[in-house]
gemmi code that builds the backbone of each chain (N, CA, C; Angstrom):
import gemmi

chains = {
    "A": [
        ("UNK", (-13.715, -4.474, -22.418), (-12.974, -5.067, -21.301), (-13.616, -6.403, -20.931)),
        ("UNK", (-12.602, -7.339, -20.772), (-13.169, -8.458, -20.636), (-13.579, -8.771, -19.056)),
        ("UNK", (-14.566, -8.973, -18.470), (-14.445, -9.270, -17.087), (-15.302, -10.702, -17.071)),
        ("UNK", (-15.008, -11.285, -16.641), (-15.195, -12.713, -16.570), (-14.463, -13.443, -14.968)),
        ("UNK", (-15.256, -14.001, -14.002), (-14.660, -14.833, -13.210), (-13.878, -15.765, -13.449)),
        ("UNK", (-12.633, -15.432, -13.098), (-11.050, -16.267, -13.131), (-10.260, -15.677, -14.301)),
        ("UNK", (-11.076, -14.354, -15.292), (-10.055, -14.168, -16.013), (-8.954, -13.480, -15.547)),
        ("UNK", (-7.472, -13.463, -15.950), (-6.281, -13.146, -15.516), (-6.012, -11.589, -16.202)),
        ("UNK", (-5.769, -10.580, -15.386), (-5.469, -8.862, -15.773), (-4.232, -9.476, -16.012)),
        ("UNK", (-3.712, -8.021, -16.887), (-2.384, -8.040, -17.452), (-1.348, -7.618, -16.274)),
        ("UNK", (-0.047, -8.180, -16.225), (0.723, -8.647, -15.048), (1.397, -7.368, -15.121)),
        ("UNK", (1.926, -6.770, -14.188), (2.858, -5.277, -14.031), (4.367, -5.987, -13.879)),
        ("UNK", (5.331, -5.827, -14.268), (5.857, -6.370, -13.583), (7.510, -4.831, -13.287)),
        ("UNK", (7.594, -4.444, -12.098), (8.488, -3.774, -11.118), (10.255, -4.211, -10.749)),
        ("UNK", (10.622, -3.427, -11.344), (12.044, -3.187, -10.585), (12.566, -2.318, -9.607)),
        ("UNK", (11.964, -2.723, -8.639), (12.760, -1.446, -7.464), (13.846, -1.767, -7.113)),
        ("UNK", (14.969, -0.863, -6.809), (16.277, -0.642, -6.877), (16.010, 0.349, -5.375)),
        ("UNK", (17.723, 0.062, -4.797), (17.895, 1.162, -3.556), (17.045, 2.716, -3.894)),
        ("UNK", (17.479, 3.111, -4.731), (17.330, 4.234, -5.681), (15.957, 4.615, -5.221)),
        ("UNK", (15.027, 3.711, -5.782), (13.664, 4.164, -6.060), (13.353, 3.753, -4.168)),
        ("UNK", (14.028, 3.179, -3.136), (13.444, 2.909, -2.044), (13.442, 4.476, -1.572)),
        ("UNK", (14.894, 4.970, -1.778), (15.062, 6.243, -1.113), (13.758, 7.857, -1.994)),
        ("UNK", (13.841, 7.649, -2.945), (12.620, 7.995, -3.136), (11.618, 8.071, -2.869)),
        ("UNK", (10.890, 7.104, -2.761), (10.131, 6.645, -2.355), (9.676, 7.125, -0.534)),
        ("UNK", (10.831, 6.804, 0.146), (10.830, 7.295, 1.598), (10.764, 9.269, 1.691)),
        ("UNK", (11.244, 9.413, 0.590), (10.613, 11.469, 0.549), (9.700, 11.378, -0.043)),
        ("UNK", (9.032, 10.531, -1.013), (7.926, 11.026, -1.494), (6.593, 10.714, -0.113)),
        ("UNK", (6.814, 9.627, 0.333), (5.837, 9.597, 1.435), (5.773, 10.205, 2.805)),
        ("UNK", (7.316, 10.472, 3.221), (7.742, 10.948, 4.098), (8.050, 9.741, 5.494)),
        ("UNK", (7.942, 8.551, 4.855), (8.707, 7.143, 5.867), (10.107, 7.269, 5.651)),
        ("UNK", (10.761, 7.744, 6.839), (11.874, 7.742, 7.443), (12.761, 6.331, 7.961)),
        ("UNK", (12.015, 5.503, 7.688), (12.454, 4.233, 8.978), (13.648, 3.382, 8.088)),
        ("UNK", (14.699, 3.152, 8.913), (16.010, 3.211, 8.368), (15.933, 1.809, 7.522)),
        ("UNK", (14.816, 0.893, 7.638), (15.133, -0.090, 7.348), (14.986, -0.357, 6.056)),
        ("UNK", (14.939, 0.903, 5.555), (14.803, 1.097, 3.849), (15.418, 1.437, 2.849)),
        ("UNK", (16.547, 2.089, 3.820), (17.746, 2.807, 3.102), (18.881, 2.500, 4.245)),
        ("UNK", (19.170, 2.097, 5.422), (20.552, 1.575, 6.181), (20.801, 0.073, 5.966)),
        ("UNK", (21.828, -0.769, 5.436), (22.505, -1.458, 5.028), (22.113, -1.993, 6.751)),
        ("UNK", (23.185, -1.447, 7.609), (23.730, -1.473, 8.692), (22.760, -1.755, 9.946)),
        ("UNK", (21.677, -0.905, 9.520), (20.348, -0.563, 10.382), (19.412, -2.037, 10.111)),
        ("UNK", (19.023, -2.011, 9.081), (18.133, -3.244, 8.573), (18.468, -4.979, 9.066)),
        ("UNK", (20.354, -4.491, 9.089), (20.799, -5.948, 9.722), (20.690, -6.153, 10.908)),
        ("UNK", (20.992, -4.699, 11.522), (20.825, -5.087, 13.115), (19.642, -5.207, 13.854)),
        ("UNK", (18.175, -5.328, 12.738), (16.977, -5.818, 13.404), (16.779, -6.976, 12.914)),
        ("UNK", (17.874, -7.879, 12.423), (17.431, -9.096, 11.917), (16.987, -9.036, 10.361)),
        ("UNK", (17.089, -8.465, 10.006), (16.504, -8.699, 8.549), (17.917, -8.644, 7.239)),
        ("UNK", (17.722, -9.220, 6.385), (19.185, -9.235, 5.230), (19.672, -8.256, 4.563)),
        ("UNK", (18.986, -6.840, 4.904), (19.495, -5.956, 4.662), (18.182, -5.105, 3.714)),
        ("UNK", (17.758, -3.943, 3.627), (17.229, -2.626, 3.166), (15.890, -3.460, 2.687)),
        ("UNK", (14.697, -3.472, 2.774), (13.735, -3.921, 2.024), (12.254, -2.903, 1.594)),
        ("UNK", (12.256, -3.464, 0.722), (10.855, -2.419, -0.042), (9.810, -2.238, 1.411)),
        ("UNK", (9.564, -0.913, 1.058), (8.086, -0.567, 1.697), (6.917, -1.105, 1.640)),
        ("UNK", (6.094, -1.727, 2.546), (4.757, -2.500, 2.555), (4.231, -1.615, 1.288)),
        ("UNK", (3.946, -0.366, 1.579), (3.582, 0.302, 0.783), (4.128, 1.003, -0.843)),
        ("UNK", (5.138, 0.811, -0.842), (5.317, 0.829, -2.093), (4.623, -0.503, -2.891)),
        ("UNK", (4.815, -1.488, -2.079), (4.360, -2.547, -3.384), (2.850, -2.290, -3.270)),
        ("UNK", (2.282, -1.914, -2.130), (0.679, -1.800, -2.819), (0.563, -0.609, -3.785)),
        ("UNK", (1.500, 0.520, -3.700), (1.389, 1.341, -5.225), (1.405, 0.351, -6.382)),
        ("UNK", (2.604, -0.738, -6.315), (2.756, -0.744, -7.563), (1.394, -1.928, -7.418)),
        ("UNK", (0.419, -2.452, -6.952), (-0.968, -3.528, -6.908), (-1.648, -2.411, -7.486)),
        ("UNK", (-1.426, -1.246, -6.962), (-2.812, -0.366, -7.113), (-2.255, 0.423, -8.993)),
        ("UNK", (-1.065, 0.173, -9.117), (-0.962, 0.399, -10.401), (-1.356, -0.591, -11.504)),
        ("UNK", (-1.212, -1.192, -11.131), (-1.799, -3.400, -11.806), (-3.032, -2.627, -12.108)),
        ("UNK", (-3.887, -2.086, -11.176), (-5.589, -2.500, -10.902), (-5.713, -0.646, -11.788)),
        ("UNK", (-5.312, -0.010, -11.783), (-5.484, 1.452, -12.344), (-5.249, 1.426, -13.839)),
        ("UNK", (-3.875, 0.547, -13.779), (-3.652, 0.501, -15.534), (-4.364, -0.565, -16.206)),
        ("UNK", (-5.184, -1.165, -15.599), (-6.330, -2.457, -16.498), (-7.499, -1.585, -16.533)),
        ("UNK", (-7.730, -0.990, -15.090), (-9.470, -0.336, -15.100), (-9.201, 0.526, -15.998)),
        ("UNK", (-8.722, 2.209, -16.121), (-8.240, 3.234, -17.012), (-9.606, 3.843, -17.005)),
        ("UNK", (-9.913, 4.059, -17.569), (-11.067, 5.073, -17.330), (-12.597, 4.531, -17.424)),
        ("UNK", (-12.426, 3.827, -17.371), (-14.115, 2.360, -17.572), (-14.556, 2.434, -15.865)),
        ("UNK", (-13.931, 2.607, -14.957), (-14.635, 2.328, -13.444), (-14.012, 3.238, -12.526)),
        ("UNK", (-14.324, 2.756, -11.449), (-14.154, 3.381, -10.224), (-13.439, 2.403, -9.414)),
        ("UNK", (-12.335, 3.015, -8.483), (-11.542, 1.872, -7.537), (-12.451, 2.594, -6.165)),
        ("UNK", (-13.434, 1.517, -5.429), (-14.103, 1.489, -4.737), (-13.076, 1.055, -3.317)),
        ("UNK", (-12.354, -0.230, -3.095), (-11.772, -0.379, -1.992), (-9.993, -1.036, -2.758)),
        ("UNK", (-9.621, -0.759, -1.808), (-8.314, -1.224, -2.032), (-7.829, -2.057, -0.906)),
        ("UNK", (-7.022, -3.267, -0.961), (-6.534, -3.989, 0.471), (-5.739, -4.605, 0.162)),
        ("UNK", (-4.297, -4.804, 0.903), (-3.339, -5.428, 0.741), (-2.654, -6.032, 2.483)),
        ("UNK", (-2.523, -7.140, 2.326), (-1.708, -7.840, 3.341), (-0.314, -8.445, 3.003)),
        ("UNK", (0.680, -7.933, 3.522), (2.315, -8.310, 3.373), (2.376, -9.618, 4.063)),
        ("UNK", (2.888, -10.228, 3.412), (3.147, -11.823, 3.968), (4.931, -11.662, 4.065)),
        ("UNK", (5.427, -11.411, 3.265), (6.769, -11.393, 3.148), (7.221, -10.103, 2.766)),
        ("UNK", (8.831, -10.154, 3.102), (9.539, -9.150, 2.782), (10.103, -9.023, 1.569)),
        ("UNK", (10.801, -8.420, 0.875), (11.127, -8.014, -0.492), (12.413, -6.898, -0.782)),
        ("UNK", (13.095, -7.526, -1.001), (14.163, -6.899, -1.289), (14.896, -6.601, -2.553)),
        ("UNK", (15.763, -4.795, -3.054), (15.563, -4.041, -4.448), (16.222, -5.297, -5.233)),
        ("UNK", (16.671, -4.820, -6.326), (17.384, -5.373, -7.128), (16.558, -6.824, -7.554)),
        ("UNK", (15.637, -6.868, -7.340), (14.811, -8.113, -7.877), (13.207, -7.522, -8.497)),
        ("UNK", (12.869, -8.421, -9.794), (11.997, -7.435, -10.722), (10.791, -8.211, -9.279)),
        ("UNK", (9.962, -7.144, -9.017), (8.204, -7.959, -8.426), (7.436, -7.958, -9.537)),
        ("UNK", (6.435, -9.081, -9.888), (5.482, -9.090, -10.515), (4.478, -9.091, -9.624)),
        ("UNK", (3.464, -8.251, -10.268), (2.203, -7.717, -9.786), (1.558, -8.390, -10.601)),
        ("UNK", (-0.118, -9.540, -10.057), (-0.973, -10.113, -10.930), (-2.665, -9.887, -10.054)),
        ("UNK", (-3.269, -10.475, -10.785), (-4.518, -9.873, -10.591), (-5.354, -10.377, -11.318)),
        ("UNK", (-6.752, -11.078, -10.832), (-7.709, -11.686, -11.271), (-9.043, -11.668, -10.768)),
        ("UNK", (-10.146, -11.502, -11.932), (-11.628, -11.532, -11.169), (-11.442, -12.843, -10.737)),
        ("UNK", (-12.051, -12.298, -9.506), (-12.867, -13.362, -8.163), (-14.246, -12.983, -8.470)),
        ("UNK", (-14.658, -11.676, -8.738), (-16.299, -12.190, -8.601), (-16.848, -10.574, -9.219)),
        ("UNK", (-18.168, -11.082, -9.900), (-19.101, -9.742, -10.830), (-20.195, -9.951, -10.493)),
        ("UNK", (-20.668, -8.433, -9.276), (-22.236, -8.474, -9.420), (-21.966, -6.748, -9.707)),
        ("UNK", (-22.988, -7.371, -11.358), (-23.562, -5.986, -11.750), (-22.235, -5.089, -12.141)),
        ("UNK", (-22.632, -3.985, -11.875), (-21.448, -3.172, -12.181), (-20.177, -3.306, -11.615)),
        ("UNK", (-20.112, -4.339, -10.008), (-19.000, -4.042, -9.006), (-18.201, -5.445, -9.191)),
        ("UNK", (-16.889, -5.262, -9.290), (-16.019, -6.419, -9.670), (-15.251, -6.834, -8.833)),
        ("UNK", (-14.841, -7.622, -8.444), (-13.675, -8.084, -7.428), (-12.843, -8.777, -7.998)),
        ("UNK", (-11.133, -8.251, -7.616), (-9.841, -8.718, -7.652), (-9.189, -9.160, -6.747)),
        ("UNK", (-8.768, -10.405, -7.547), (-7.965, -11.137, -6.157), (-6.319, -10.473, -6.763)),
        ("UNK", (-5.867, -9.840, -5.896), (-4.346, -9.094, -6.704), (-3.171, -9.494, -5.915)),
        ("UNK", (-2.171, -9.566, -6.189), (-0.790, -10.327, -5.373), (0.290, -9.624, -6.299)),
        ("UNK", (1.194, -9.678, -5.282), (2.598, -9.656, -5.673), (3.362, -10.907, -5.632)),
        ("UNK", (4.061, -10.747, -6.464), (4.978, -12.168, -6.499), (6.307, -11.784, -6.346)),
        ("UNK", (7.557, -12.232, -5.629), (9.137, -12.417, -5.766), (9.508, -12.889, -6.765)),
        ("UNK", (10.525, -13.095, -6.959), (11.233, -13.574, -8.251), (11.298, -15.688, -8.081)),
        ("UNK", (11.158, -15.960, -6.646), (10.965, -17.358, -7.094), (9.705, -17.552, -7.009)),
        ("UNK", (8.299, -16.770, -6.924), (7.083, -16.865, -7.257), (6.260, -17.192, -5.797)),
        ("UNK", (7.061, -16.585, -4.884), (6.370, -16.526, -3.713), (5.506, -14.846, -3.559)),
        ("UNK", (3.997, -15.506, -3.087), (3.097, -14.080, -2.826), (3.287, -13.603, -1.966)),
        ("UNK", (4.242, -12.434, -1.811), (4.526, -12.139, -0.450), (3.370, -10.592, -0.268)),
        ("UNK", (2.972, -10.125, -1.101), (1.490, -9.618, -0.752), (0.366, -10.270, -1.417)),
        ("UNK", (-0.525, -10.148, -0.564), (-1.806, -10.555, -1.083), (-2.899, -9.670, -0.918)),
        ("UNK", (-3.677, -9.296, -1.471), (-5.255, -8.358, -1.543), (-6.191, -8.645, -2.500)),
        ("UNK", (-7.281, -7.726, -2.251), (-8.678, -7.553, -3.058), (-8.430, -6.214, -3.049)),
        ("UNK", (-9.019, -5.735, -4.478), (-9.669, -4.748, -5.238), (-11.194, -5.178, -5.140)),
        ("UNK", (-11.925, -3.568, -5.560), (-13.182, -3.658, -5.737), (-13.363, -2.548, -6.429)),
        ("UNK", (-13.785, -2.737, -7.844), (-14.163, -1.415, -8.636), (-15.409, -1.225, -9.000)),
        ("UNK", (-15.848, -0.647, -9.465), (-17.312, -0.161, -10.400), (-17.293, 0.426, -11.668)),
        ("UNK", (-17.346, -1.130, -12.237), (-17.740, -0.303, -13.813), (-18.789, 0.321, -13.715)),
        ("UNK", (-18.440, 1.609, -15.604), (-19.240, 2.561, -15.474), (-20.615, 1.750, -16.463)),
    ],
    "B": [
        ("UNK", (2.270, 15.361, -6.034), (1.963, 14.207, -6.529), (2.860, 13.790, -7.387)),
        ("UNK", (3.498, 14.721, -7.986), (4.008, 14.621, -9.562), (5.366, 13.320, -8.878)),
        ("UNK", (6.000, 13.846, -7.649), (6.607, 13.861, -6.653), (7.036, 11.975, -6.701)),
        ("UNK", (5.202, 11.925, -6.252), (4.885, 10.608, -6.157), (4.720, 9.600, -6.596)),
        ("UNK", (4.297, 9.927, -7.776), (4.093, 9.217, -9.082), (4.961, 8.835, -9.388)),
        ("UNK", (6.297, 9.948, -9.520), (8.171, 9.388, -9.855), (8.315, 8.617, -8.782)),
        ("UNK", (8.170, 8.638, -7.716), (8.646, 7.198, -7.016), (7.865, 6.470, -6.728)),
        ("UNK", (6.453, 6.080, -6.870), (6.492, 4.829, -7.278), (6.270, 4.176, -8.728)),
        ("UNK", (7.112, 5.222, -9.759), (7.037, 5.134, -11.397), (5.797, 4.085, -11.977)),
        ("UNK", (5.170, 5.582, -11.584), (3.607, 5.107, -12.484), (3.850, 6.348, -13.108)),
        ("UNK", (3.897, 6.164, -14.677), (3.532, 7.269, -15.678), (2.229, 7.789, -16.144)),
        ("UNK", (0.851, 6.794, -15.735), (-0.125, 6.984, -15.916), (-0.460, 8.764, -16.022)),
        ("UNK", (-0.802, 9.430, -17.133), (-1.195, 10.897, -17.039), (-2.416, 11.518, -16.029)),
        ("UNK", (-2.898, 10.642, -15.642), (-4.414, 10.356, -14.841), (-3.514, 11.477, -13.750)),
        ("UNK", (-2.681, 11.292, -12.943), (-1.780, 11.445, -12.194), (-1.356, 12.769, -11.806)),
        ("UNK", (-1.714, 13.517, -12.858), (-1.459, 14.661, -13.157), (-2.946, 15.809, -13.077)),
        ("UNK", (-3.262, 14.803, -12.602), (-4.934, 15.373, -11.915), (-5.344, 14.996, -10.794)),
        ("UNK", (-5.530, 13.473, -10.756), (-5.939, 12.930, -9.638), (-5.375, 12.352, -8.948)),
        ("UNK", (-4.857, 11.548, -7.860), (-4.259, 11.424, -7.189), (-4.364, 9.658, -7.234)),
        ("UNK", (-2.968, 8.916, -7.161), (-3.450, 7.897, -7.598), (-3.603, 6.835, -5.840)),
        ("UNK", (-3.915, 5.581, -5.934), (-4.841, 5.007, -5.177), (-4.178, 5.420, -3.652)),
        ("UNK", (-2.601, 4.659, -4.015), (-1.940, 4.895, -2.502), (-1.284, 6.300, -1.724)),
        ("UNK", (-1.820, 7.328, -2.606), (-1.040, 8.718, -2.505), (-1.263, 9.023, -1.290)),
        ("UNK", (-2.722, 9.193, -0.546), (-3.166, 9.891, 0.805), (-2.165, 9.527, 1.689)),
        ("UNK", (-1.309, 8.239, 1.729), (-0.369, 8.212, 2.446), (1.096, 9.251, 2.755)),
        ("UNK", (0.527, 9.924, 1.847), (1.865, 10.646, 2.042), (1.629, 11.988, 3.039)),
        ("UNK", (0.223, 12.295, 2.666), (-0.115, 13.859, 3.042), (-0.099, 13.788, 4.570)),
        ("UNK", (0.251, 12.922, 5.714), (0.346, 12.784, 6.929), (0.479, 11.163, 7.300)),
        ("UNK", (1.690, 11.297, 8.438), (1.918, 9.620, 8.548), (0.852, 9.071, 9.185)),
        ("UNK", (1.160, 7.533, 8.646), (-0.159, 6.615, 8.866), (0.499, 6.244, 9.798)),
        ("UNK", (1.057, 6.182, 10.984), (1.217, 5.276, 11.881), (1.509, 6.746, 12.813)),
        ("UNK", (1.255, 6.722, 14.362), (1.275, 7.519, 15.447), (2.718, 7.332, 16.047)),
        ("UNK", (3.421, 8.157, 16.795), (4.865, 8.229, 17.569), (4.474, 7.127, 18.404)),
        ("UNK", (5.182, 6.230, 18.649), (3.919, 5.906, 20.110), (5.074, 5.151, 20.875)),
        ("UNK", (5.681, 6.135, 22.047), (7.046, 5.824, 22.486), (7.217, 4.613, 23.183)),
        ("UNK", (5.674, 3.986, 23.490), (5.848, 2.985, 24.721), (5.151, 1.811, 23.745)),
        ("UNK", (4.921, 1.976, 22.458), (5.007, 0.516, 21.357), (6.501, 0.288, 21.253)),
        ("UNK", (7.547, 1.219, 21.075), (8.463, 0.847, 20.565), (9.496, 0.734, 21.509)),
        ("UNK", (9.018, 0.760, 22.704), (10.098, -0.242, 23.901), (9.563, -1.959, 23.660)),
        ("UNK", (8.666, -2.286, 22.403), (7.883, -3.394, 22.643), (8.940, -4.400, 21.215)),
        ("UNK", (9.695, -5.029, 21.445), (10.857, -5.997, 20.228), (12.048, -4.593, 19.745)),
        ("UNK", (12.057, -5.338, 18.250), (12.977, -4.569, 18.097), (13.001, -3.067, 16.373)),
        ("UNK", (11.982, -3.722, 16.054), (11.369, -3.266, 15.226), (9.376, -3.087, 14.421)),
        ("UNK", (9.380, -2.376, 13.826), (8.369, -2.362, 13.328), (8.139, -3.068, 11.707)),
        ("UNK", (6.637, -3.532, 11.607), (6.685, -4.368, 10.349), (5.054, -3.738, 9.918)),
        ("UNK", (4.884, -3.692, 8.759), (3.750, -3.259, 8.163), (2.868, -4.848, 7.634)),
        ("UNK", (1.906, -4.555, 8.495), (0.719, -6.196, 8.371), (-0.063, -5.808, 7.266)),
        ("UNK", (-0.169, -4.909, 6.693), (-1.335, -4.683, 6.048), (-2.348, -3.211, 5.518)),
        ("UNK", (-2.596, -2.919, 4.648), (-3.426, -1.805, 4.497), (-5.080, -1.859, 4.048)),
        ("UNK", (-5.684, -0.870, 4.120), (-7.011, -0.974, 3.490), (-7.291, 0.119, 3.239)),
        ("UNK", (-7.870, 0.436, 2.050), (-8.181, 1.890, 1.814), (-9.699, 1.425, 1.022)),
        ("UNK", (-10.476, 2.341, 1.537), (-11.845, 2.883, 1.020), (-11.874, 4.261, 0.385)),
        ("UNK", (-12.667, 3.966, -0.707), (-12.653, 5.579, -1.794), (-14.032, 5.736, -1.956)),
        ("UNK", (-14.530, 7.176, -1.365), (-16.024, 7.775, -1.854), (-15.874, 8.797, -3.147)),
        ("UNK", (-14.802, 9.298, -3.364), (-14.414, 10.402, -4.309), (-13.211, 10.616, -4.419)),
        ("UNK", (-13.152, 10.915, -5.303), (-11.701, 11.040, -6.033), (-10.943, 12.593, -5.696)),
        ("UNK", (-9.569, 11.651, -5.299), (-8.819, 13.204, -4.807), (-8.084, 13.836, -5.657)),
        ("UNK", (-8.613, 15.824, -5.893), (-7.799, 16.025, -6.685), (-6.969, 16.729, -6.580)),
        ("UNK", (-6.311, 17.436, -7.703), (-5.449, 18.558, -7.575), (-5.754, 19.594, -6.916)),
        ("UNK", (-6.006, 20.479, -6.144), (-6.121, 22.168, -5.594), (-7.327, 21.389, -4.116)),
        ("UNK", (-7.284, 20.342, -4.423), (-8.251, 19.881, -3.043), (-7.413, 19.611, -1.644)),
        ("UNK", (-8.560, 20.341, -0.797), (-7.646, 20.513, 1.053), (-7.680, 19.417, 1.179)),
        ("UNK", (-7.005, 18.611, 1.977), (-7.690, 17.400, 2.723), (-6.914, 17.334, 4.507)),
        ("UNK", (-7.772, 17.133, 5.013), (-7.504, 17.081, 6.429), (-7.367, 15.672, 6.596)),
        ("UNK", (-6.407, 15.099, 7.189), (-6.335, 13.990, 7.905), (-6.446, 13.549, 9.153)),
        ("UNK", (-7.354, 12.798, 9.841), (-7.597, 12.840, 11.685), (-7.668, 11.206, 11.593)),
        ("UNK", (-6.252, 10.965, 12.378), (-6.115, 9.314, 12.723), (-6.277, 8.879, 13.952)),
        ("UNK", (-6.127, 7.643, 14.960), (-7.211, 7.218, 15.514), (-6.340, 5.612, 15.861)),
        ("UNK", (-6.155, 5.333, 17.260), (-5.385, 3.908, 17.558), (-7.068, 3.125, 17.513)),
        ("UNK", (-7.096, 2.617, 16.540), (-8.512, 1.572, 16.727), (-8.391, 0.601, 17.556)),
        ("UNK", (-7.231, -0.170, 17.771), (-7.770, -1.550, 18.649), (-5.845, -1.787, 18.430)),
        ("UNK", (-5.460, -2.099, 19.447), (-4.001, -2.742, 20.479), (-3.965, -3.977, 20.752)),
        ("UNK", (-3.123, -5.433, 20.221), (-3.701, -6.527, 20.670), (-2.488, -7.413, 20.668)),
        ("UNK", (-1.761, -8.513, 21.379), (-0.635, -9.086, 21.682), (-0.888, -10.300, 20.815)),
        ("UNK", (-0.114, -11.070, 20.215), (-0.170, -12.295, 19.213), (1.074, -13.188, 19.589)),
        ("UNK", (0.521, -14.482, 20.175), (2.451, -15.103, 19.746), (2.431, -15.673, 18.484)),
        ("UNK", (3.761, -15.520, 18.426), (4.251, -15.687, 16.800), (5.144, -16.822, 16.966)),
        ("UNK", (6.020, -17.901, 15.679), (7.004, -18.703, 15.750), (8.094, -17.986, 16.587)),
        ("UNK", (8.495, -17.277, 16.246), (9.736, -16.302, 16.791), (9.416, -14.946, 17.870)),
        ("UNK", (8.314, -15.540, 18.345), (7.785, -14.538, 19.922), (7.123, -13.691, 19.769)),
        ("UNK", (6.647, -13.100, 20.535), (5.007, -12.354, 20.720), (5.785, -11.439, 19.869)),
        ("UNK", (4.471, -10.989, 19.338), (3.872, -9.737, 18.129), (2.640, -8.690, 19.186)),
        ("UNK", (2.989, -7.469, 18.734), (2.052, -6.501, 19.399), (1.479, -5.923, 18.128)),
        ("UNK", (0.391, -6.149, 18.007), (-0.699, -5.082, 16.408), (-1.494, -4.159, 17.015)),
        ("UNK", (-0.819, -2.902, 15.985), (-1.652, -2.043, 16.523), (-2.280, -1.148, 15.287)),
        ("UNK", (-3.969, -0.736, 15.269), (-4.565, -0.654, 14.124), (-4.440, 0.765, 14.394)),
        ("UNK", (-4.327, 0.596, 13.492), (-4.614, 2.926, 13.042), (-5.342, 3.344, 12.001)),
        ("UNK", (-6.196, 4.120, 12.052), (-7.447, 4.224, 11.239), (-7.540, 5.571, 10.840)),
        ("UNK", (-7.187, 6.295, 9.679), (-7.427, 7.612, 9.092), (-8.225, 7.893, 8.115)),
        ("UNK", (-8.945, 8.982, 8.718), (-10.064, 9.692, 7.862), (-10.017, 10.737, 6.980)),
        ("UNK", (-10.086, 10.984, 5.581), (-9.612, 12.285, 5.000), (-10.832, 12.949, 4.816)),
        ("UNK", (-10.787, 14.197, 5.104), (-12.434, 14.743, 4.877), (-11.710, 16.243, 3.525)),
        ("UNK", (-12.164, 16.208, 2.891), (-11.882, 17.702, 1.908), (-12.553, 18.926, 2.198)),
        ("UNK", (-12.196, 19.809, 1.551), (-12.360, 21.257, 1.521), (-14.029, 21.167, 1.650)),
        ("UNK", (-14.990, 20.243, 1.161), (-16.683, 20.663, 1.421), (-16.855, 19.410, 2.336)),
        ("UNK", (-15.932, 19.299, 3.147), (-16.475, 18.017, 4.763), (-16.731, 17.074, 4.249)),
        ("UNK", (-16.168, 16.516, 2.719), (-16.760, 15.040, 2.505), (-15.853, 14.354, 2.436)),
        ("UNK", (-16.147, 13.017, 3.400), (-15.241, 12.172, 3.479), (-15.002, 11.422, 2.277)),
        ("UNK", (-13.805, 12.165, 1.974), (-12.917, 11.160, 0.492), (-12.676, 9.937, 0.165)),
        ("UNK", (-11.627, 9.234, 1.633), (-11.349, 7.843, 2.102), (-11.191, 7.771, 3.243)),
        ("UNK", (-11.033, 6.523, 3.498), (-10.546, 5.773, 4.895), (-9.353, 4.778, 5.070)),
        ("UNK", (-8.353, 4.690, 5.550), (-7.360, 4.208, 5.913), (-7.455, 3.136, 7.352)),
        ("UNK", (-7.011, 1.726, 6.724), (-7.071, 1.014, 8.018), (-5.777, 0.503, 8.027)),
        ("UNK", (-4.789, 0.574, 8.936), (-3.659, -0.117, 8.503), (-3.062, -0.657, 9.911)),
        ("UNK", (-2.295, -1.868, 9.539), (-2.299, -2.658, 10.909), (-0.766, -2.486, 10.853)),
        ("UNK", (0.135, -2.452, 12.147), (1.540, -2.243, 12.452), (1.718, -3.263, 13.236)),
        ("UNK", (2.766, -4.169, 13.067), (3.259, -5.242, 14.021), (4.425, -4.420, 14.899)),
        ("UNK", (5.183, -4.527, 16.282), (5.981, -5.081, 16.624), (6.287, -5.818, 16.690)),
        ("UNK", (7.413, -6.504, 16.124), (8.206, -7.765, 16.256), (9.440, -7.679, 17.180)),
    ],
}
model = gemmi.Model(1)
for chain_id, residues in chains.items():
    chain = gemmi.Chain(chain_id)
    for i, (resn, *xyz) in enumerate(residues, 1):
        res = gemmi.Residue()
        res.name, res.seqid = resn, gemmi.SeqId(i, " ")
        for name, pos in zip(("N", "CA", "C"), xyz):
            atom = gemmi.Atom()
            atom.name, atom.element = name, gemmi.Element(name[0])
            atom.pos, atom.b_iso = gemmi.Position(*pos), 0.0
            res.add_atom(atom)
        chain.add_residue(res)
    model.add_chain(chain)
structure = gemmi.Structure()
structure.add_model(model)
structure.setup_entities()
């Protein structure tokens, strides 16, 4: 595994669909309409149904799980939503060392929209073995 | 888990043992009822998460969850005050060891 400061992990890249939102809302048990009501989502101002903060850090924390694989340990995980995100558009998930002491690595990891805005941003921190 | 994994389609087999990074969210909600935030705009918005891992969660393992309003704080925003409110969950397992930690911040807008 290559770890090197500024090298670039391999990119995930996500299609969530209505489909997988409503899923998604039983698998976690988030109810909040603004994920699955058309109707609901507009009348708080927003363009209608948008991904879960948390689904897209699954799919960051899948970026950072399917590069590490069995070589380390995911020590911290952190994600901040800048923007909203809505299905029917692929997200790319990317991810890069920021920094190696010793065994413990740091990722700078983001999501991207389809016109290449980071509408999440975080750090990983793992421990190679 | 298996559950979980299908929606947020990670096939990873790992998955099928251990629990993958963002799962603890499911086993009890991360955010509190909290009837007198939500007389506060008109909705809720997710600012952010943080998760800390001491051990890995697995299959046939208890985990207790005990969450916690850390800190309440008013923000103006372009488009009018924001209320954040932090909520902080602890998972402890079946031998009292704390697994992870959950910090996650909730806007009203």
């Amino acid at each position: 595994m290559k770890v090197e400061v500024g090298h670039e992990i391999p990119a995930l890249v996500k299609h969530p669909t209505t489909r997988q939102l409503v899923q998604y809302a039983g698998a976690q048990g988030d109810f909040y309409e603004i994920h699955y009501d058309q109707a609901y989502a507009q009348s708080v101002g927003l363009p209608g149904v948008i991904l879960h903060g948390l689904l897209k850090a699954a799919f960051l924390g899948q970026l950072v799980t399917d590069w590490l694989g069995d070589r380390g340990t995911l020590k911290t995980f952190e994600v901040s939503y800048r923007g909203i995100d809505v299905p029917a558009q692929p997200y790319r998930c990317r991810g890069r060392v920021k920094r190696v002491d010793g065994p413990e690595v740091e990722l700078e990891i983001w999501g991207e929209n389809d016109e290449g805005q980071r509408t999440t941003v975080g750090t990983a921190t793992v421990e190679i073995r | 888990m298996n559950r979980f994994a299908a929606a947020i389609g990670d096939p990873n087999p790992l998955w099928t043992k251990e629990a993958p990074p963002t799962f603890l969210v499911a086993l009890a909600p991360v955010a509190l009822h909290l009837a007198e935030a939500e007389e506060y705009g008109k909705g809720w918005l997710n600012g952010g998460n943080r998760f800390e891992y001491f051990t890995p969660v697995l299959i046939g393992d208890h985990i207790t969850a005990t969450g916690q309003v850390a800190d309440v704080y008013e923000k103006s925003g372009s488009t009018g005050n924001l209320l954040f409110i932090i909520f902080e969950t602890r998972y402890v397992n079946q031998d009292g060891v704390v697994v992870a930690k959950l910090r996650g911040t909730m806007i009203r807008r």
